[in-house]
C-alpha positions in Angstrom: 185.3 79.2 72.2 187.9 77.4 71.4 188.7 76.7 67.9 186.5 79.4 66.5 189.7 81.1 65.1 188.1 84.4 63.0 190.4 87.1 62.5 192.6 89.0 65.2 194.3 91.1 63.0 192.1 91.6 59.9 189.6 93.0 62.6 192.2 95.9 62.4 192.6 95.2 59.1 189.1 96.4 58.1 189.6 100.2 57.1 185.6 101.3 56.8 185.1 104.0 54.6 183.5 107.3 56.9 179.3 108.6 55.6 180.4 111.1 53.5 178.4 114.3 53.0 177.5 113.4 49.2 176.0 110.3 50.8 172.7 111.3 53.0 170.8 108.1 53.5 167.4 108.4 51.9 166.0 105.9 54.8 166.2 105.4 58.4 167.6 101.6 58.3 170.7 101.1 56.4 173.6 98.8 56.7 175.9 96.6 55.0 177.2 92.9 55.0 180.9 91.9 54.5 181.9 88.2 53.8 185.5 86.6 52.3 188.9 85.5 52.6 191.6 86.2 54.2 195.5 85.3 55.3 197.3 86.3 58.9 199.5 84.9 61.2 198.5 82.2 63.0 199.4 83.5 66.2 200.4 87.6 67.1 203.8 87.6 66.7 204.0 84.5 64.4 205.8 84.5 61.0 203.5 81.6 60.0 200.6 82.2 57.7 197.3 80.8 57.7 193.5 81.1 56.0 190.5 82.7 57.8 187.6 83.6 56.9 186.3 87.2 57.2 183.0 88.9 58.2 182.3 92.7 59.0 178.7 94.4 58.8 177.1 98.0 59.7 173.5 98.2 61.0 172.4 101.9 61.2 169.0 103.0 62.5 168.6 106.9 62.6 171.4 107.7 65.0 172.3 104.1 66.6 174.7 101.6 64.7 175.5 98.0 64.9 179.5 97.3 63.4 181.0 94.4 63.5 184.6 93.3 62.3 185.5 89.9 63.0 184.6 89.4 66.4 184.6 92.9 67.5 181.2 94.4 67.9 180.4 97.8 68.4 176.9 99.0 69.8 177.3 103.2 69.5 174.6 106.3 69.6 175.6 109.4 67.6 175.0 112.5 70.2 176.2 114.4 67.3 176.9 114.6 63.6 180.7 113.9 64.4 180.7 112.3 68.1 180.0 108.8 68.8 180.5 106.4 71.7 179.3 103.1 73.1 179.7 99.7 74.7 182.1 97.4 72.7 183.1 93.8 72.8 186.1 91.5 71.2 187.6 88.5 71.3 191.9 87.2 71.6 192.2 84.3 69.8 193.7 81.0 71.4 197.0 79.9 71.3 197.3 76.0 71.5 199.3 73.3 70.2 198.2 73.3 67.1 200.2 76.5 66.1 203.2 75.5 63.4 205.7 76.9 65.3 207.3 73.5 67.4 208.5 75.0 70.6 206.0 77.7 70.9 203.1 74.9 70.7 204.9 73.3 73.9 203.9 76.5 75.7 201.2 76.2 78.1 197.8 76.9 75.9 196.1 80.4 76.3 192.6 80.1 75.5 190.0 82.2 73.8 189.6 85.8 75.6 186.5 87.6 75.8 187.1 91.1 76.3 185.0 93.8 77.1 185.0 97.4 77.3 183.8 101.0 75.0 184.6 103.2 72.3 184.9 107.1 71.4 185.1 108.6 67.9 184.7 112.0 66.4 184.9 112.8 62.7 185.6 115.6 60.4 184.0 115.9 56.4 185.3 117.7 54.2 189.1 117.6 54.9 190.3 118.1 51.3 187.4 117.7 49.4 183.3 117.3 50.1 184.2 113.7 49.3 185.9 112.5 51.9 186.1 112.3 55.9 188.5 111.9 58.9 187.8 110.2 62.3 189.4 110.0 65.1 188.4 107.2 67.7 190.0 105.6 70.6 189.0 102.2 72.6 189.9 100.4 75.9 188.3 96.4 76.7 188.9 94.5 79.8 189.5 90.8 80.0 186.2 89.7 81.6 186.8 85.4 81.2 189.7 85.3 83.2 192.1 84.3 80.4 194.8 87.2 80.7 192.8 89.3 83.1 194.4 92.3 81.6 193.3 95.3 79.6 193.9 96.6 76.1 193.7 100.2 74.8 194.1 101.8 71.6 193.6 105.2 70.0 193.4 105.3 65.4 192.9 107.7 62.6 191.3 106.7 60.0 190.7 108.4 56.3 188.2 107.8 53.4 187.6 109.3 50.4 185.6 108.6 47.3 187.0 108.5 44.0 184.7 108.9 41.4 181.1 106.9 41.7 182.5 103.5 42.0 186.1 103.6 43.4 186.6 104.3 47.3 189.7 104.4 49.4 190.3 104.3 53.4 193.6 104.0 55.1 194.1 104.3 59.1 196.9 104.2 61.6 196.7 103.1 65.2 198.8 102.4 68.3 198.1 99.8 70.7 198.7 99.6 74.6 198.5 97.0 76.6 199.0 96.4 80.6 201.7 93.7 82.5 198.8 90.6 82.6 198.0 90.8 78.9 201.8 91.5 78.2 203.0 88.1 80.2 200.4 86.5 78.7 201.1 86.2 75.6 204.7 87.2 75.6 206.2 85.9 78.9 207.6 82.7 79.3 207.8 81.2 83.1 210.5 78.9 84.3 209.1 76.4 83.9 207.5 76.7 80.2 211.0 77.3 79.6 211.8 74.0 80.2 209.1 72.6 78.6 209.4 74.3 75.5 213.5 74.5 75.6 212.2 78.7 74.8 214.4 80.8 77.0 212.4 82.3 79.8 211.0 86.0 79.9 209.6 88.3 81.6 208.0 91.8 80.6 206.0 94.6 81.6 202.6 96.7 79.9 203.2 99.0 77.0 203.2 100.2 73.3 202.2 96.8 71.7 201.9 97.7 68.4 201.6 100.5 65.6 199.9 99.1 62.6 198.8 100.6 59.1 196.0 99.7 57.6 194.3 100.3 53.8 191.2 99.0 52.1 190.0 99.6 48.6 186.4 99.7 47.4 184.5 98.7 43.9 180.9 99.0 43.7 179.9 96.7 40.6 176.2 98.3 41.6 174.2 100.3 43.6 174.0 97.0 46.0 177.2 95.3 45.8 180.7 95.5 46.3 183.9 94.3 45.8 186.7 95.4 48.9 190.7 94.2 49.1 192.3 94.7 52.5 195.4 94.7 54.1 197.1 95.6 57.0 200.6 95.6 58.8 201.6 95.4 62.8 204.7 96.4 63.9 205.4 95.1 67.6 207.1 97.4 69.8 209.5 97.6 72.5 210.1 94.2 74.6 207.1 92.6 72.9 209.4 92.6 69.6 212.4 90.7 72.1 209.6 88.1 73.3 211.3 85.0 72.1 207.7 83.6 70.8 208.7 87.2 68.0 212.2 87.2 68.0 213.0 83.6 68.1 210.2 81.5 66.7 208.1 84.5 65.1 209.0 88.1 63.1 207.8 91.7 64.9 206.2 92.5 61.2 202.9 91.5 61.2 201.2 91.1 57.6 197.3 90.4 56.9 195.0 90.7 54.1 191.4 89.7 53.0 189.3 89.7 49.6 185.7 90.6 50.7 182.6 90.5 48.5 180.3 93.5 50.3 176.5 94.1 49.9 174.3 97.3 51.1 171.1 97.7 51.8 
């Protein structure tokens, strides 16, 4: 996997807009493609920038779904109008030398990490208007490749709302845990990569990773297509912020962004 660098972050980044209840699908098979550009960090924690491309897509068939945002992929079942679960899969994008930061490219390379694990959500239409809708969903993968051997879990809220026939809005906030292995990982620093990287060394326990906010803004120029601008900020938490990849070589505010072209079917 290595080298196949598609979005970490702009998978958060990705704000999807909830079925509202002006929006019954008139068949059984419905979904939606997502393709564009986008800008992040080049490593979590970095305050270096670089291009990505971005993907996301929605497969629905009655009441099982197909989602897919970056490299996460969600397989879910609706057991009711509001509650969903399933199986999920993602990805952790390397860390290697060619990162632009000098002394945190002389750390020892982290490769890609598949991750595996499941979801929850349950929603709410209606909230303000019969426009909109409110989710609540929560998510916990486990490092199956050996890579961090850790586990990540997180818990979001997201909004959306339709404005009119054309304009859409979503926006969503969500915290992110992580346990010790994934934390020394990517944010510990042995003795001896100290040495190597002249990076002071560190050590740190599992926690609050992150909170991050995240917004995305919809056009329809037809009944088919779309035009979608995303963005999304991280702030890291707690000792992750003192890692000195952050606070020496990087910054704890996280920014990312994508312009996306979408088409439904």
């Amino acid at each position: 996997m290595r080298g196949f660098r598609l979005p970490f972050l702009l998978a958060a980044c990705a704000v999807g807009t909830p079925v509202l209840a002006d929006e019954a699908p008139a068949r059984q098979w419905s979904g939606e493609l997502v393709a564009g550009v986008g800008a992040r960090p080049d490593y979590l924690g970095s305050d270096d920038m670089e291009l990505t491309p971005y993907v996301a897509g929605h497969l629905a068939y009655d009441r099982y779904f197909l989602e897919a945002q970056g490299l996460e992929v969600r397989l879910g079942v609706e057991l009711t109008p509001q509650l969903a679960l399933g199986p999920m899969m993602d990805f952790s994008n390397a860390r290697d030398h060619k990162v632009k930061s000098d002394r945190v490219a002389l750390l020892p390379e982290i490769d890609d990490a598949f991750e595996a694990g499941g979801f929850i959500s349950y929603g709410w239409q209606g909230i303000f208007s019969g426009r909109d809708a409110l989710t609540l969903d929560a998510t916990y993968l486990m490092d199956t490749s050996n890579t961090h051997d850790g586990s990540i879990g997180s818990v979001g809220l997201t909004y959306g709302r339709k404005l009119g026939d054309r304009w859409s809005v979503g926006t969503s906030v969500r915290l992110t845990y992580v346990d010790d292995k994934y934390a020394q990982t990517y944010f510990g620093i042995s003795p001896s990569a100290a040495t190597a990287s002249g990076l002071p060394a560190y050590s740190l326990g599992g926690g609050v990773r992150d909170v991050g906010i995240s917004a995305k803004l919809g056009y329809d120029l037809s009944e088919n297509w779309s035009v979608q601008l995303l963005g999304n900020y991280k702030q890291l938490m707690g000792n992750f912020k003192d890692s000195p990849v952050v606070d020496l070589e990087g910054s704890a505010s996280q920014f990312s962004g994508a312009v996306a072209i979408g088409y439904r079917f």
